[in-house]
C-alpha positions, -999 to 999 in steps of 0.1 A, spaced: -115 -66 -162 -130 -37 -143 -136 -8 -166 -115 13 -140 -87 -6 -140 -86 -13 -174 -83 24 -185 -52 22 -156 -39 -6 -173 -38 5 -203 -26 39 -193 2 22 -176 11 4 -205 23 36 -220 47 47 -198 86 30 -207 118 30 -181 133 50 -152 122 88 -160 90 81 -174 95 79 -208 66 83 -230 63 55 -257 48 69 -277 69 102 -283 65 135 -303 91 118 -326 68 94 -336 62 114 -367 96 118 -380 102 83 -379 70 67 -398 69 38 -418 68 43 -455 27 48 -471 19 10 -478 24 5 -440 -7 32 -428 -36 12 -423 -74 24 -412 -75 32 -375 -112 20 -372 -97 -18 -371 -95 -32 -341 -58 -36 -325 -62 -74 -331 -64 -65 -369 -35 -43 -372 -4 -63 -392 26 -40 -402 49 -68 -418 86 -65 -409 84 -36 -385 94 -47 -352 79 -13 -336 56 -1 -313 23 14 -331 11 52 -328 -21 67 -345 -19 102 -354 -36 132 -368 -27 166 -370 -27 185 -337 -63 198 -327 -68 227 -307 -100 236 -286 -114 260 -309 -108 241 -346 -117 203 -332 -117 180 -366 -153 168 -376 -155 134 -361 -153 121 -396 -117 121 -397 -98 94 -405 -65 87 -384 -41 69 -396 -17 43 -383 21 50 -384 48 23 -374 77 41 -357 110 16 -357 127 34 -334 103 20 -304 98 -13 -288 67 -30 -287 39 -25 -262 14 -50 -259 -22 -43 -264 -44 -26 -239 -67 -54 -227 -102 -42 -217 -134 -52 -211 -155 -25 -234 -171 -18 -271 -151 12 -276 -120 33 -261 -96 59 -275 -68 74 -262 -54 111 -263 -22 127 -262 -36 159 -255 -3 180 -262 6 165 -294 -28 161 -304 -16 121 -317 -41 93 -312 -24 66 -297 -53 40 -294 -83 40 -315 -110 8 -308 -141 16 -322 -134 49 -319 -176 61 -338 -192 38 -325 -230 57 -313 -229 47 -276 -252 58 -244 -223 74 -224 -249 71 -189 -235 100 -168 -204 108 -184 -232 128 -200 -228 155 -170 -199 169 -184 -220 189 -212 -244 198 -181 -212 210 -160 -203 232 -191 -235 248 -200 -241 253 -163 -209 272 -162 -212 289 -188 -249 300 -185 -251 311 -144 -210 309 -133 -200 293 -102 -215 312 -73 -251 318 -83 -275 307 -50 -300 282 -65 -332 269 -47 -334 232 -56 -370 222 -76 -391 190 -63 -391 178 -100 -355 175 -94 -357 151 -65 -386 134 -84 -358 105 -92 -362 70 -105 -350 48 -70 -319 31 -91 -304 72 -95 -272 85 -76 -280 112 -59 -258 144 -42 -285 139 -17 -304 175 -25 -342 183 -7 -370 201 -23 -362 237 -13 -328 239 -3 -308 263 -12 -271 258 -25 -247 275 -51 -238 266 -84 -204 253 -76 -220 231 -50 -242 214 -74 -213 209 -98 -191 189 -69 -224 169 -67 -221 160 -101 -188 154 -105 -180 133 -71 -214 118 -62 -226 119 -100 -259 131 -89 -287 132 -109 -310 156 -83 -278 180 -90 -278 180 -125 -317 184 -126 -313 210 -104 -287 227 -130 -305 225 -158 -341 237 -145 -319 265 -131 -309 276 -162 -344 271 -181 -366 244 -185 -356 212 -188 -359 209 -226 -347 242 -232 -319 227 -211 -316 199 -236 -311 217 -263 -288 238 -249 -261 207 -243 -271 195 -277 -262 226 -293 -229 228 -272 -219 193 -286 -228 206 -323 -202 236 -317 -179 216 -311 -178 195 -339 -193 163 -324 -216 147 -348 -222 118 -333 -233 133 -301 -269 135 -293 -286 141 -257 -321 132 -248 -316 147 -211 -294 161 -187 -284 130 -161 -271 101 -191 -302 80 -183 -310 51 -210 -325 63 -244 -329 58 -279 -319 93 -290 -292 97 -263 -259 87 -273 -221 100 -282 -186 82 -292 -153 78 -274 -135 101 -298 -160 126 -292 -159 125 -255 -126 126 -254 -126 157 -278 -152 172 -252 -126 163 -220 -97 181 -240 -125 211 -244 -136 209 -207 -99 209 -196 -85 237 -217 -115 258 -210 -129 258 -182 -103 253 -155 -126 253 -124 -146 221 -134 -112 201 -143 -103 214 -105 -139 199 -93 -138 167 -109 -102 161 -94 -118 163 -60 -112 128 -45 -140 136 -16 -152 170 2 -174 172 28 -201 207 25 -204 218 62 -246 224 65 -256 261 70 -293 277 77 -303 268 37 -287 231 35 -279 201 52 -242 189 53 -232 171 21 -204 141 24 -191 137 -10 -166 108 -25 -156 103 -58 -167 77 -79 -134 79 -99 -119 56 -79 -88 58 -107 -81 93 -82 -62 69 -60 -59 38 -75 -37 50 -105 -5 79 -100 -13 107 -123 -52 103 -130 -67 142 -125 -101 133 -133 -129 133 -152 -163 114 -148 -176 74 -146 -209 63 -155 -232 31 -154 -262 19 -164 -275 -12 -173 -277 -7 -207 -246 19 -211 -226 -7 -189 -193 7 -173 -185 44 -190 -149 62 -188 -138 98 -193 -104 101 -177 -74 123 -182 -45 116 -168 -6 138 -167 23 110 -171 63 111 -177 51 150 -189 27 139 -210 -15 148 -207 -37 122 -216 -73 118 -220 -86 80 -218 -117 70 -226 -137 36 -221 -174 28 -233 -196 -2 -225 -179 -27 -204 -197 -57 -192 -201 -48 -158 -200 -19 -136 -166 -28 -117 -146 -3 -101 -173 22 -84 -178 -2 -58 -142 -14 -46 -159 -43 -26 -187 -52 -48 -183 -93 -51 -183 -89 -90 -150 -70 -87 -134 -97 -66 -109 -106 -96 -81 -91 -96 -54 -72 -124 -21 -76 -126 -4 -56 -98 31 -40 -103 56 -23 -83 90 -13 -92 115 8 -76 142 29 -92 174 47 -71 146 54 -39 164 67 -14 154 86 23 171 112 48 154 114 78 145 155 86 175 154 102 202 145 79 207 112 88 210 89 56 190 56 61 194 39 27 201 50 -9 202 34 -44 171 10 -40 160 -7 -71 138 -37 -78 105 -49 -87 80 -66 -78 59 -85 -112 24 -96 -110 15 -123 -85 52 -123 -72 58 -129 -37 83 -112 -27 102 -109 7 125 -78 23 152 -87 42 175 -71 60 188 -58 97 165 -44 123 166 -6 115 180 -8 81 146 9 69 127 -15 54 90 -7 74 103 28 64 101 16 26 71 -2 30 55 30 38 72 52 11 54 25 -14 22 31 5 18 66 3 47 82 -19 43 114 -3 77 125 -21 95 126 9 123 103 -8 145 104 -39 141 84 -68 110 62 -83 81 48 -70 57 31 -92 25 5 -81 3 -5 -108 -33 -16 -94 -51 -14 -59 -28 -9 -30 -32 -22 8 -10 -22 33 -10 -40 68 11 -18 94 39 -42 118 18 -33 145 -18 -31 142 -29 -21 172 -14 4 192 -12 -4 230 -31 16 251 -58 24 219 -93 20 224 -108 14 192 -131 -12 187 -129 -45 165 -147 -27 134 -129 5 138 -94 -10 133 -111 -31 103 -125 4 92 -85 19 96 -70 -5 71 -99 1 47 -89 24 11 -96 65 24 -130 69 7 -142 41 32 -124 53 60 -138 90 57 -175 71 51 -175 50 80 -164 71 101 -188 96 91 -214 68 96 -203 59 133 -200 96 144 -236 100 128 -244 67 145 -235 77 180 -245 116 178 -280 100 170 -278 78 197 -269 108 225 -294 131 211 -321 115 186 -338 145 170 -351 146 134 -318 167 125 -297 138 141 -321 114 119 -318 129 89 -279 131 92 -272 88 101 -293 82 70 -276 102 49 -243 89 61 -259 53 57 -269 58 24 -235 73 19 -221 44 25 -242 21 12 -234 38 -24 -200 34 -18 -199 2 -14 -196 0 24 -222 -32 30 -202 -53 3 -169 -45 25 -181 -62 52 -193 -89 39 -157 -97 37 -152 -84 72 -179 -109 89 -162 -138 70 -129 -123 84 -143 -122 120 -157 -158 117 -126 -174 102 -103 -154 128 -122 -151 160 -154 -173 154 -176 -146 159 -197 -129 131 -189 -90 124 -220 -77 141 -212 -92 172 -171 -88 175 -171 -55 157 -184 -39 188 -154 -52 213 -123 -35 222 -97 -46 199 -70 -45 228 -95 -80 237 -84 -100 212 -46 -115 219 -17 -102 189 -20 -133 170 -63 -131 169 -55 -93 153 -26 -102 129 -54 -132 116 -87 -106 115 -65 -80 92 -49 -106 68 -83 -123 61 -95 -94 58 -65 -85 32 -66 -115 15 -104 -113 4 -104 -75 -6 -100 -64 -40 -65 -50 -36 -42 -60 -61 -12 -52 -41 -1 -57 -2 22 -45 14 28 -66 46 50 -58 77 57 -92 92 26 -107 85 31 -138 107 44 -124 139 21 -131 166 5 -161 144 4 -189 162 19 -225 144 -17 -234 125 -19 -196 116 13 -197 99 8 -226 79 -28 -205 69 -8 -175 62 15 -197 43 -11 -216 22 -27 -179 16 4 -166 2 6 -198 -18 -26 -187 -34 -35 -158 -36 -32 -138 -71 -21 -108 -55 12 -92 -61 30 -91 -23 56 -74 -9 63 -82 29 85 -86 57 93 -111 79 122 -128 97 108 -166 100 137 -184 84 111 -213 71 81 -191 64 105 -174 42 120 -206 27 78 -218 23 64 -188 3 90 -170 -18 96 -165 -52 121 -138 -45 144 -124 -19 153 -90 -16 178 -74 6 180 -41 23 215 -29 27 227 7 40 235 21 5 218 -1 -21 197 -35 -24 204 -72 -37 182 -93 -55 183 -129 -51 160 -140 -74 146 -173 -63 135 -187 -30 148 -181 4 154 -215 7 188 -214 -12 189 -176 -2 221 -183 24 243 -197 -1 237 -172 -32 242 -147 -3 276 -162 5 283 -166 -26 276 -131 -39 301 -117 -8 328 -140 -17 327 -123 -52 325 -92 -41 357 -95 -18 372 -108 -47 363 -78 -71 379 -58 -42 412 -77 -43 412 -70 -78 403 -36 -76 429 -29 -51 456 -49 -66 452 -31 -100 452 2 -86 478 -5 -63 501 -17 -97 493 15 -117 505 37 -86 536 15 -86 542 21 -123 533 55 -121 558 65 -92 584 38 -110 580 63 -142 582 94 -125 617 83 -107 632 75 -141 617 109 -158 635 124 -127 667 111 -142 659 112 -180 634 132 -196 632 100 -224 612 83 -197 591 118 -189 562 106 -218 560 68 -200 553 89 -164 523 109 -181 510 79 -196 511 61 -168 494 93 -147 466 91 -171 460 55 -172 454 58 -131 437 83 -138 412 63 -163 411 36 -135 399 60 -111 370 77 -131 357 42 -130 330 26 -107 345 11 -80 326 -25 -67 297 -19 -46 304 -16 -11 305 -46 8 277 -49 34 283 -39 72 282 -76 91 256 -74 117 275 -77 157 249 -77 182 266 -85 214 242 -99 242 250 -105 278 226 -117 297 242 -129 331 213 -144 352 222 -154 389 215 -185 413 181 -189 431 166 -220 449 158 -252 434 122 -245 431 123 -214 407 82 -215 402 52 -231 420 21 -231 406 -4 -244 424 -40 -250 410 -32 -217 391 -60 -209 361 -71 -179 345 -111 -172 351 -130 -179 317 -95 -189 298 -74 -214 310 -85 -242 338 -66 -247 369 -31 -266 370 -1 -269 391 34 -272 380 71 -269 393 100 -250 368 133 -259 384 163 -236 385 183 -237 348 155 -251 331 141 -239 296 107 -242 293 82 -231 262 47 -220 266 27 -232 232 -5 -229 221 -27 -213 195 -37 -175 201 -60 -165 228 -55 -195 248 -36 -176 281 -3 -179 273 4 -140 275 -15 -136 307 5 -164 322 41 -144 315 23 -113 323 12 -125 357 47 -139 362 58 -104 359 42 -90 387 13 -78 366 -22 -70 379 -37 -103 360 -71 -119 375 -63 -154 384 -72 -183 407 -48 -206 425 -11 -198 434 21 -185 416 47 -186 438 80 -173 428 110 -191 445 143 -177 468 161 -149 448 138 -149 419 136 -121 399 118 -119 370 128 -99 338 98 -97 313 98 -94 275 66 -77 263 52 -94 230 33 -63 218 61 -42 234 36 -27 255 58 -8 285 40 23 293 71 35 310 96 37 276 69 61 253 82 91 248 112 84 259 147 82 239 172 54 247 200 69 254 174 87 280 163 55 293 199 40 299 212 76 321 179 67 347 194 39 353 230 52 361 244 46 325 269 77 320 267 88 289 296 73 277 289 38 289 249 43 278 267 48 243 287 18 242 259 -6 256 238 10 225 265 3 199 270 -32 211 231 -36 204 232 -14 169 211 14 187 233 36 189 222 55 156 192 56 169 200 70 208 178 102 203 143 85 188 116 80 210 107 45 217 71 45 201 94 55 169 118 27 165 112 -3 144 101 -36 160 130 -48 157 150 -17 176 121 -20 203 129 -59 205 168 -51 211 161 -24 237 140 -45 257 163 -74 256 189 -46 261 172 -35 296 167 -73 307 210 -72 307 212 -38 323 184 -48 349 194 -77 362 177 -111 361 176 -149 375 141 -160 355 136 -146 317 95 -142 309 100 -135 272 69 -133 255 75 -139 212 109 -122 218 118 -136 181 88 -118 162 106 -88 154 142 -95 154 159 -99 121 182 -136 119 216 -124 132 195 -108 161 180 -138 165 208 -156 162 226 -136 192 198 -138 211 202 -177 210 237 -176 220 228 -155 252 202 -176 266 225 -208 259 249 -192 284 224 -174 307 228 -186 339 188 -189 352 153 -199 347 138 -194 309 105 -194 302 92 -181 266 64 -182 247 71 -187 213 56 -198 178 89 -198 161 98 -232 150 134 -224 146 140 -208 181 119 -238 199 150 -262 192 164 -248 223 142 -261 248 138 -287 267 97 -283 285 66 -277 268 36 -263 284 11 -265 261 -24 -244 266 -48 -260 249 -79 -243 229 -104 -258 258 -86 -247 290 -66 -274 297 -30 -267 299 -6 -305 297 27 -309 292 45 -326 264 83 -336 258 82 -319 224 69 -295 208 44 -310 184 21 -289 155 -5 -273 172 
């Protein structure tokens, strides 16, 4: 397990229940086991036995403060407290950790906890703090050549022989970059370097850490240069009591140091990748070398409680790199959920009373009706910016994949939207890199240079080259094209389904151990979604996603979870028998109403039955004010949940007589894409366009619609024709920006009849949000909404399924059953094909056939 992650596990595994909890609490002491129960702490946990106490274990010593630390001779001891329930071991990969409740001053894990070990440049803490305390923060220093002097393996702040930069500067390049030119630079600032030496040492000794020695300043590999975890994590307690301004530093997820007339312009990210990985992690330092292996000093504020964390000598240097290939396995992901809840800035409620989780390697779905909020979830989980109420927890690497990820009218290129779903350090790196990359190219001086390789070997220490190595197997799986040549085209090039398949390859071979997906499979072509379905199948991954695909639901999940106005519903097995647990669950609900009511509606009786007879004789006057109290008592409790809202979307789509012919095509093809055919759509028929993605299926509906689209041949459109279209990616320049209840009055809606068209459609909550802002779903419904209120006799629907949740779906079949024209949809939903009777099938060569079903393609 990556070193990282393993202090985030095990972290994690100390937080208990809604409210944060602590486990291991400050009245730990008061309930300790008798004295044949305390054990030696130095055991590892494996050893630990405490016969007949089923109870969570807790090391502890008496409290320590800053300036009294205990020699690091002391012996903890174990304590067994009864009145907590047992947490499992934290599983690592490392010779020795420790853990720290700083405020209580208890040990709570103790593995190896004296062991002499090279701490690599965890080290550069003591440097930060003699720095400090020798020159302050703002002292100009001019960096030495022997500081630059570097073995080629260092990391490096990126300093020149010369420059001149401030104290604090220096110190953010040790703490984010873990630069070993900025901690030479420190030290020969102060004095010489083994002046400088000594200096640390002799910091360590007044501290009482006796099994800390330093042989330099940087935490490179040597016999005399070593530490513990419980000293380090006696030192962290030190450097975060103390010196406020470094804990502040090494918090810093990334900075950037604008260049002046004295210095270039730094880019700094921090290696602590815990920063974002893991709620609650405020620092401290990482290190790695080959012989120190993986190195940990991390504090960390949880459920109230300050820890300190720390992790030396695991196996391999995991987590600094997010994309290295040796970090490629994943931990256990988590999410859970407790009473989440979201007002929009303007009062309105949109749900309330959300619970559930989500345990390792589940795959879960969210259900629910277009609008309900569950893309609105989705990204409260993603970034948990605290614009909600309630609990949001995620345990391990998060990504998320957007409903739609590409924004019509964007021009961003194939390897900047790869680049936009990457984790923020890489985001801010490589897009530092292409902005170096392209000032170079306008203007290549030596300061232009100097600036793209910095910023490549930025990203090259990130990790940036092992990212896309999974990016060029992502752009030959989806588009058959290797990164370096599709990374360079406009992404708007590649067709909805060709985009969807880029990003969830790309998704599915990260190192995230969580995704989010917003229906993953719209746009996904038939083969795509049995990929997508075998990938879900497995992958390791913990998912949460959205879809509406009846049988890609019933395919891949273990779990079903429902998004209702005030709460949610877990069915906790497939969506396959997901209708009928549903059904089920109503029916009893109905029934705990009948109940409810019945009973309340018999206490009332008795009560006013009572009261009558005390009206007449006061012997019955005790009966009445027992009876008032015992409604009373039935009121004060909880009533049964609410019974969800049924979905009613009402669709009328009219349609209108034209000629025979509807459509002639006549040797029709699309230059470079799709060969030249000729075909004849009669009046009333339904006819499906099929095939995979990028085969010319959109530009075939698009050209139907009157769109500019660069064709050979003839499309002739027949007497009384006219075409409504339904845009797959939603794409209608003339609906941004604009509200629907907007939209409607341009077309000679009143308001009151604009109102009732929306309400018929479920929109009418949403009459004021601009279209852009709307769910898919809500976007779907107005379209198909304007298609009734235009006027049609031939539908072009392109995917109008993808987005729409099943009773949508649903009404949306019924409509076109009784729509009197022409149909013609491309679709990939297997479900909504039953209702054809045509299939045009463009093939992946250019040849477009008919077939009289359907088929797998």
């Amino acid at each position: 397990m990556r070193p990282l992650r393993a202090i985030a596990a095990t972290l994690g595994l100390l937080v208990v229940g809604a409210g944060l909890a602590f486990a291991y609490s400050s009245t730990t002491a008061a309930h300790a086991g008798p004295a044949e129960n305390v054990i030696s702490a130095r055991l590892p946990w494996a050893s630990i036995r405490l016969p007949n106490l089923p109870s969570q274990v807790a090391i502890h010593v008496p409290t320590i403060t800053p300036t009294s630390l205990p020699a690091a001779t002391a012996t903890p001891v174990v304590r067994a407290d009864p009145m907590r329930r047992v947490v499992p071991p934290p599983v690592f990969d490392g010779q020795s950790a420790v853990i720290l409740d700083v405020d209580s001053g208890r040990w709570l894990y103790l593995f190896n906890p004296h062991d002499r070990r090279t701490p690599a440049s965890v080290t550069k803490i003591f440097t930060a703090m003699v720095a400090a305390d020798l020159m302050g923060l703002d002292r100009v220093v001019t960096v030495p050549a022997a500081a630059v002097q570097l073995p080629p393996d260092s990391t490096l702040m990126g300093l020149s022989a010369g420059e001149q930069v401030t104290v604090r500067q220096l110190l953010y390049g040790v703490f984010l970059n873990s630069g070993n030119d900025a901690a030479e630079a420190l030290a020969r600032a102060v004095t010489t370097r083994d002046a400088f030496i000594g200096l640390i040492n002799a910091k360590a000794a007044r501290l009482g850490l006796n099994d800390t020695h330093f042989a330099n300043p940087t935490g490179l590999d040597s016999p005399d240069h070593y530490t513990t975890a419980f000293d380090l994590a006696l030192a962290a307690r030190y450097l975060d009591s103390h010196y406020p301004a470094l804990a502040a530093i090494a918090s810093t997820q990334a900075l950037v140091i604008p260049a002046t007339a004295t210095h270039k312009q730094y880019v700094l990210s921090n290696l602590n990748k815990l920063l974002k990985t893991y709620p609650g992690v405020t620092g401290l330092k990482t290190g790695w070398t080959g012989i120190a292996g993986g190195c940990l000093d991390a504090t960390a504020t949880r459920g109230g409680h300050h820890l300190i964390a720390v992790l030396l000598g695991s196996r391999v240097r995991a987590g600094w790199s997010p994309a290295h290939p040796v970090t490629s396995r994943s931990m256990p992901g988590f999410i859970e959920l407790v009473d989440l809840g979201y007002t929009f800035p303007g009062g309105r409620r949109l749900f309330g009373s959300v619970s559930f989780r989500v345990a390792e390697r589940e795959r879960v779905a969210l259900v629910g009706a277009n609008g309900v909020g569950k893309t609105t979830l989705l990204r409260l989980v993603a970034e948990d910016d605290g614009e909600h109420e309630g609990l949001i927890r995620v345990i391990g690497r998060l990504a998320r994949m957007p409903q739609l990820v590409h924004q019509p009218g964007s021009e961003v290129t194939v390897r900047e939207l790869l680049l936009g779903q990457a984790p923020v350090e890489f985001l801010r790196a490589g897009s530092s890199l292409l902005a170096a990359e392209r000032r170079m190219a306008a203007d290549p001086t030596e300061s232009t240079g100097a600036a793209y390789a910095e910023a490549v070997h930025h990203w090259g220490e990130l990790g940036g080259y092992d990212l896309e190595i999974s990016w060029n197997a992502a752009s030959v799986a989806a588009v058959r094209a290797p990164i370096a040549e599709a990374g360079a085209r406009p992404a708007a090039t590649l067709s909805g389904g060709e985009l969807k398949r880029l990003l969830l390859e790309a998704l599915f071979r990260s190192d995230a151990d969580v995704l989010l997906l917003d229906e993953p499979d719209n746009f996904l072509d038939v083969t795509g979604k049995e990929w997508l379905e075998a990938e879900l199948l497995r992958s390791r991954k913990t998912i949460l996603y959205i879809s509406h695909d009846r049988e890609f639901l019933a395919n891949t999940t273990t779990q079903v979870v429902t998004l209702e106005a005030m709460g949610s519903w877990t069915h906790p097995e497939s969506f396959a028998t997901y209708d009928e647990a549903r059904q089920k669950r109503l029916r009893n609900l109905e029934e705990d109403h009948r109940r409810y009511r019945e009973q309340r509606e018999a206490l009332v009786a008795a009560m006013k039955e009572f009261k009558r007879r005390a009206a007449i004789s006061p012997k019955f006057a005790s009966r009445a004010q027992a009876s008032e109290t015992r409604l009373r008592h039935f009121d004060e409790r909880t009533p049964p949940p609410d019974l969800p809202a049924d979905q009613r979307v009402t669709i009328r789509l009219e349609g209108g007589r034209t000629g025979t012919i509807a459509l002639r095509l006549k040797g029709l093809g699309f230059p470079g894409l799709v060969q030249s055919f000729s075909a004849e759509v009669l009046f009333g028929q339904r006819l499906a366009i099929l095939g995979r993605n990028g085969t010319g299926k959109s530009h075939f509906l698009r050209l139907l619609a009157g769109e500019a689209v660069e064709h050979t041949g003839d499309c002739v459109l027949g007497a009384r024709v006219q075409v409504g279209y339904f845009s797959q990616v939603h794409d209608t320049p003339a609906l941004s920006g604009r509200r629907p209840l907007d939209i409607l009055q341009r077309r000679g809606l009143d308001r009151t009849k604009a109102m009732g068209t929306l309400r018929r459609y479920e929109l009418d909550q949403a009459f004021e949000v601009p279209f852009e802002k709307l769910s898919g779903g809500q976007q779907a419904r107005l379209q198909i909404l304007l298609l009734e209120v235009d006027g049609s006799t031939m539908l072009a629907l392109d995917e109008p399924t993808d987005n729409l949740d099943v009773a949508s779906a649903d009404a949306l079949e019924f409509a076109l059953a009784n729509y009197q024209g022409t149909i013609i949809a491309a679709t990939h939903d297997r479900w909504f094909l039953k209702s054809f009777e045509r299939f045009l099938i463009f093939q992946g060569d250019g040849r477009v056939t008919e077939r009289d079903e359907p088929g797998w393609l």
